[in-house]
N, C-alpha and C positions, 0 to 999 in steps of 0.2 A: 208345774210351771214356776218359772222362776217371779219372785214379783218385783218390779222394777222400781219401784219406792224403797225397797230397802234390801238390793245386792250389796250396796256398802257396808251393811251392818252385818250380814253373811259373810262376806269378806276380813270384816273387821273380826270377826268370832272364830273363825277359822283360823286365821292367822296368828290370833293369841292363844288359842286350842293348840296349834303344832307347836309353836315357840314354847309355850309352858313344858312339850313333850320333849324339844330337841334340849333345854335347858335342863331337864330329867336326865337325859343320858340316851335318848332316843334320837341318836342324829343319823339315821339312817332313812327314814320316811316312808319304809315299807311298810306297815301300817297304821297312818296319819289318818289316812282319807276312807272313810266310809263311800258307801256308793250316793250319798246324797251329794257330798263334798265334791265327787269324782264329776256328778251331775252337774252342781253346780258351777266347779272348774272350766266344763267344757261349755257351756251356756254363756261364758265371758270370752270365751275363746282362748281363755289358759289351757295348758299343759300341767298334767303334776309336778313334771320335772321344775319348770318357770318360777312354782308358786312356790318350791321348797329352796331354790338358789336366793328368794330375797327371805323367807324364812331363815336358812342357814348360814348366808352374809350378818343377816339384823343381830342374831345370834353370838356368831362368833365373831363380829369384827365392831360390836358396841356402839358407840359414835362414831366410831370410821363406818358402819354398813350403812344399809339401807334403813330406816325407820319404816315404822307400819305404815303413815301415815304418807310416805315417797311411795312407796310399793304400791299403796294405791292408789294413788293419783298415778301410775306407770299404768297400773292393770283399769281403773277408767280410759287413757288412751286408746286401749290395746282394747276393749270394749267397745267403745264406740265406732272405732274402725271396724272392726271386726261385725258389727249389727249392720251400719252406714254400709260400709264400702262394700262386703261381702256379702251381704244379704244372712249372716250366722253361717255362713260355708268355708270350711277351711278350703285350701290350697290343695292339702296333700303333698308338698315339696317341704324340702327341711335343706337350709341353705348350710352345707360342709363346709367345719374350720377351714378348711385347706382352701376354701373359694371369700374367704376373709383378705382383704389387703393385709400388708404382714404390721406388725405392730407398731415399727418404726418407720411406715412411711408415712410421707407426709404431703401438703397441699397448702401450697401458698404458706408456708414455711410452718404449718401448724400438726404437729406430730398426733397420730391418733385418730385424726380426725376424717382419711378417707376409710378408716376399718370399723370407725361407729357408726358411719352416715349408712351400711351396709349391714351393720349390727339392726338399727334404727329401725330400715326395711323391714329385714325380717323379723322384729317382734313385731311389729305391727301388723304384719300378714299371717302372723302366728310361724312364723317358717324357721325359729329358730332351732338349732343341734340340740340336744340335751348335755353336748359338753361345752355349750357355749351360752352364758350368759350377759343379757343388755344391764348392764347397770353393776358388772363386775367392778375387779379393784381398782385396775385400770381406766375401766371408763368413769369411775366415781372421782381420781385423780384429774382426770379429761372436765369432768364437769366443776369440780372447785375452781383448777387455775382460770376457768373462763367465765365463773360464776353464773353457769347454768342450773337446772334443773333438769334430770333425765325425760320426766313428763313433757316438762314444755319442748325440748327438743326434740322427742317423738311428734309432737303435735306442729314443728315444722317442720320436719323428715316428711311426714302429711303432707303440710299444706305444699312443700315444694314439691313433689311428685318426682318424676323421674331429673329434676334440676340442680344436681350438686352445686353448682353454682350460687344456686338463693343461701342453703345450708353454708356456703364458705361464709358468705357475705355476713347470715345472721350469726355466726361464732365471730367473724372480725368487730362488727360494727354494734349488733344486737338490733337489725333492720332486716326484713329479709326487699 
């Protein structure tokens, strides 16, 4: 069983473990994860796939990716909803690129932002593609110009439930 005083620090171990390995020449992640890692993965309600797109962004895109320290505050989010809201049960659904709004549209003139509010969803119900990741280049671009954080805006994806409307208001205003 996992102990809940210190998933962080398994998290935090893990993720320097792969990075040291992808930074080796191992950017492939077929075998990263022991079955303890795999255990622990799904205990958070991560995906392999999930854990290794903010390993292989942090990696390959420096200061532009993700840091360990975003990544986990994203995979806290995605934890607590996933214990809270789910009771630790996944979905079993995995939301298809194709059912993504397209890249360039937009809402209340703000581009991007009806295809993460959608993004947002599904990591948080764990429902994302394995070709599709929350906190991509795109949406790390989405979260600079508005001076967001990908956490925090999972964590109103949350609190606004099925409300796109709060989500518009809190990227205009920063109120939901």
């Amino acid at each position: 069983m996992m102990n809940d005083q210190t998933w962080d620090t398994t998290f935090r171990e893990l993720f320097e473990r792969c990075a040291k390995l992808h930074r080796g020449g191992d950017t492939r992640a077929a075998g990263w994860y022991a079955a303890a890692d795999k255990a622990f993965l799904d205990s958070i309600g991560y995906t392999e796939q999930e854990f290794f797109d903010f390993v292989d962004d942090h990696c390959r895109y420096g200061a532009e990716g993700p840091s360990l320290e975003t990544s986990l505050l994203v995979a806290a989010v995605r934890r607590d909803y996933f214990r809270v809201v789910q009771n630790s049960q996944r979905t079993g659904k995995t939301v298809p690129p194709g059912d993504l709004p397209p890249k360039p549209a937009a809402v209340d003139g703000i581009p991007w932002l009806p295809r993460l509010i959608v993004k947002a969803r599904a990591k948080l119900r764990g429902e994302m593609d394995p070709d599709t990741m929350y906190g991509c280049g795109g949406d790390r671009m989405f979260f600079t110009q508005h001076k967001l954080h990908p956490a925090d805006f999972l964590r109103v994806a949350w609190a606004a439930g099925d409300d796109d409307r709060k989500i518009i208001e809190y990227v205009k205003t920063g109120k939901m």
